[in-house]
C-alpha positions as CSV (number, residue, x, y, z in Angstrom):
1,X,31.8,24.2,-92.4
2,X,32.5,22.9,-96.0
3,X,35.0,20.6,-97.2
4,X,35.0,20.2,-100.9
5,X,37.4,17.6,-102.9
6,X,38.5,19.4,-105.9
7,X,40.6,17.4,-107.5
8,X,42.8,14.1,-105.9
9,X,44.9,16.0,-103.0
10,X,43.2,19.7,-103.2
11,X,40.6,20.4,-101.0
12,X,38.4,23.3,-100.6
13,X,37.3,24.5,-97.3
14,X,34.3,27.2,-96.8
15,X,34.3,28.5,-93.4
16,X,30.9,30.8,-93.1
17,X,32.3,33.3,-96.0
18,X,35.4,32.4,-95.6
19,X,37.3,30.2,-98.2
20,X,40.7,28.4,-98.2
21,X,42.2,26.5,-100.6
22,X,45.0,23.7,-99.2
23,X,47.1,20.5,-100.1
24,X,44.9,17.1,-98.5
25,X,47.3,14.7,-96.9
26,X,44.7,12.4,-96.8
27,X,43.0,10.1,-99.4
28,X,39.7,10.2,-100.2
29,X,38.6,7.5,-97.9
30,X,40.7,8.7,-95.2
31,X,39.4,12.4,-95.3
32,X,35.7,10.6,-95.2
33,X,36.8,8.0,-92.5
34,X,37.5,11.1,-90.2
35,X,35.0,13.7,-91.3
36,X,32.8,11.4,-90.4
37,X,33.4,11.5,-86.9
38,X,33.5,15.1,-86.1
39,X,30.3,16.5,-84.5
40,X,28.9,19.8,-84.0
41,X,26.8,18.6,-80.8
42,X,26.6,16.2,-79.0
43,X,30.7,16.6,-77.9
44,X,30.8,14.3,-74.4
45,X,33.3,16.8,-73.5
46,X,31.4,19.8,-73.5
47,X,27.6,19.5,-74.1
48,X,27.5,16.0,-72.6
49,X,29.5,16.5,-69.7
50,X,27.4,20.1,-69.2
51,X,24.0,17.8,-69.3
52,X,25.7,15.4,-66.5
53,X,26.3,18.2,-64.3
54,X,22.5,20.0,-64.7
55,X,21.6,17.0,-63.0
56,X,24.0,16.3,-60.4
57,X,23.0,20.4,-59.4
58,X,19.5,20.2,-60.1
59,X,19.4,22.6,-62.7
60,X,16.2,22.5,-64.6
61,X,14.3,24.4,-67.2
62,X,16.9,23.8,-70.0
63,X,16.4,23.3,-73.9
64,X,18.7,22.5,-76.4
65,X,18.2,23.5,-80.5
66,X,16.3,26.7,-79.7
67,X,15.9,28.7,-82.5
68,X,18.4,31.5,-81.7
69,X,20.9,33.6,-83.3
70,X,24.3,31.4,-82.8
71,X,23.0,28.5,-81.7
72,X,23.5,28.4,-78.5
73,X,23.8,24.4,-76.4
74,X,21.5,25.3,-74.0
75,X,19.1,27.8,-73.2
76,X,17.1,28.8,-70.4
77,X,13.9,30.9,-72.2
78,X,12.0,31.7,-68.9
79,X,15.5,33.6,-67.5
80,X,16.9,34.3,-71.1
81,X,19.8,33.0,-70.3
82,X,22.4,31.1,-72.9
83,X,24.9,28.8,-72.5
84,X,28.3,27.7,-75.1
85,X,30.0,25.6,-74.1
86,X,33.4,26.4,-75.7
87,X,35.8,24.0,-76.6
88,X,39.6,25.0,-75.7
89,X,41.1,24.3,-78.9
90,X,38.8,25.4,-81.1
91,X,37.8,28.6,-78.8
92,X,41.2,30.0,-78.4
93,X,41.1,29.6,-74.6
94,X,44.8,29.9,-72.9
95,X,44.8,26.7,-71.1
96,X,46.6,24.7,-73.5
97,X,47.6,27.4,-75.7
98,X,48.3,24.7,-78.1
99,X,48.9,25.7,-82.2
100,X,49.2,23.2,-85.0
101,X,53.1,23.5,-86.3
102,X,52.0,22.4,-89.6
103,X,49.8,25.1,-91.6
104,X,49.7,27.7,-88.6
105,X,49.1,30.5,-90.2
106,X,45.3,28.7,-91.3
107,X,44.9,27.6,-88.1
108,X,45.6,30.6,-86.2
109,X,43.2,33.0,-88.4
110,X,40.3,30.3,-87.9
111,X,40.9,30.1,-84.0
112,X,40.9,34.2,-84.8
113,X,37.5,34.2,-86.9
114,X,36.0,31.9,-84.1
115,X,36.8,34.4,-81.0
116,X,35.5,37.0,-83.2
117,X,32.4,35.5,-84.2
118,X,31.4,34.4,-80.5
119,X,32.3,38.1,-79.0
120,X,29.6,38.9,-82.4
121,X,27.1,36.7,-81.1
122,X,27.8,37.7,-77.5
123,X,27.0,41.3,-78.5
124,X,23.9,40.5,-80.7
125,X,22.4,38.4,-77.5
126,X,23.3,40.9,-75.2
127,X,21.1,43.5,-76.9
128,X,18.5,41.4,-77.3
129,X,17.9,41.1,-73.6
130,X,19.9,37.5,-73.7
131,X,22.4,36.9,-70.7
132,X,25.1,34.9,-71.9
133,X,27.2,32.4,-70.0
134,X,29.9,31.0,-71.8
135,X,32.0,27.8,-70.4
136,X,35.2,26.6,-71.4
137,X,36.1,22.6,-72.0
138,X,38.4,22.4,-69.4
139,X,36.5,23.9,-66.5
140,X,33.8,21.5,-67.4
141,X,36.1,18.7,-67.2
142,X,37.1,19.6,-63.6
143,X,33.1,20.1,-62.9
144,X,33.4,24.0,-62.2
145,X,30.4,25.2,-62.9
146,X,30.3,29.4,-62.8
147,X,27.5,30.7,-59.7
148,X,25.2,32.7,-62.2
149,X,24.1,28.9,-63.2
150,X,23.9,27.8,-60.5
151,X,21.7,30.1,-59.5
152,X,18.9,28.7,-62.0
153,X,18.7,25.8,-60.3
């Protein structure tokens, strides 16, 4: 993802190919102060909390940053397995099935593009002789963890 400035409250956002132009509410320092906080890994509620319970279950023979097609949190190259871990919001998952009022229509064709992009990458692993686990946010939170990964362990 790309946020450009393009002029005092205008911002630019390039999404993959995507591009949408919108009104910043935010100044300039503002928009940094947050960008600046927003990770792609790393996330202690998926990723972190997904590390924490590989080693409550003993689940071993993990790597993270493998050089796949999209890039998956963990992977498992002696079972080629892969695991996202999804988060809710971002993922469309129904849990919350919870919309920004203010610029829906953006938010609900990026939620969109993102479900279509991970069935996309689903597919492409899949042929590829990849099995591909995919966990939601809020299932990690509670600690579930689905039996097919557990059965790496």
């Amino acid at each position: 993802t790309l946020i450009l400035r393009l002029k005092k409250d205008c911002i630019l956002i390039k999404f993959n190919n995507y591009l949408s132009y919108m009104v910043d509410v935010f100044t300039s320092e503002q928009r940094s102060q947050i960008m600046s906080h927003v990770k792609s890994s790393g996330n202690k509620s998926t990723e972190l909390k997904l590390i924490e319970l590989f080693k409550i279950h003993h689940i071993i023979g993990w790597r993270r940053n493998y050089p796949l097609s999209g890039k998956p949190d963990f992977v498992f190259p002696l079972q080629k397995v892969v695991v996202f871990t999804d988060g809710c919001f971002w993922h469309g998952h129904n849990c919350r099935n919870v919309t920004p009022e203010q610029n829906y229509e953006y938010w609900r064709q990026k939620i969109e593009k993102n479900k279509t992009r991970d069935q996309k990458i689903n597919y492409c692993l899949e042929n590829k002789g990849w099995g591909v686990i995919r966990l939601w946010e809020c299932k990690l939170r509670r600690g579930n963890l689905p039996s097919k990964l557990l059965s790496l362990s």
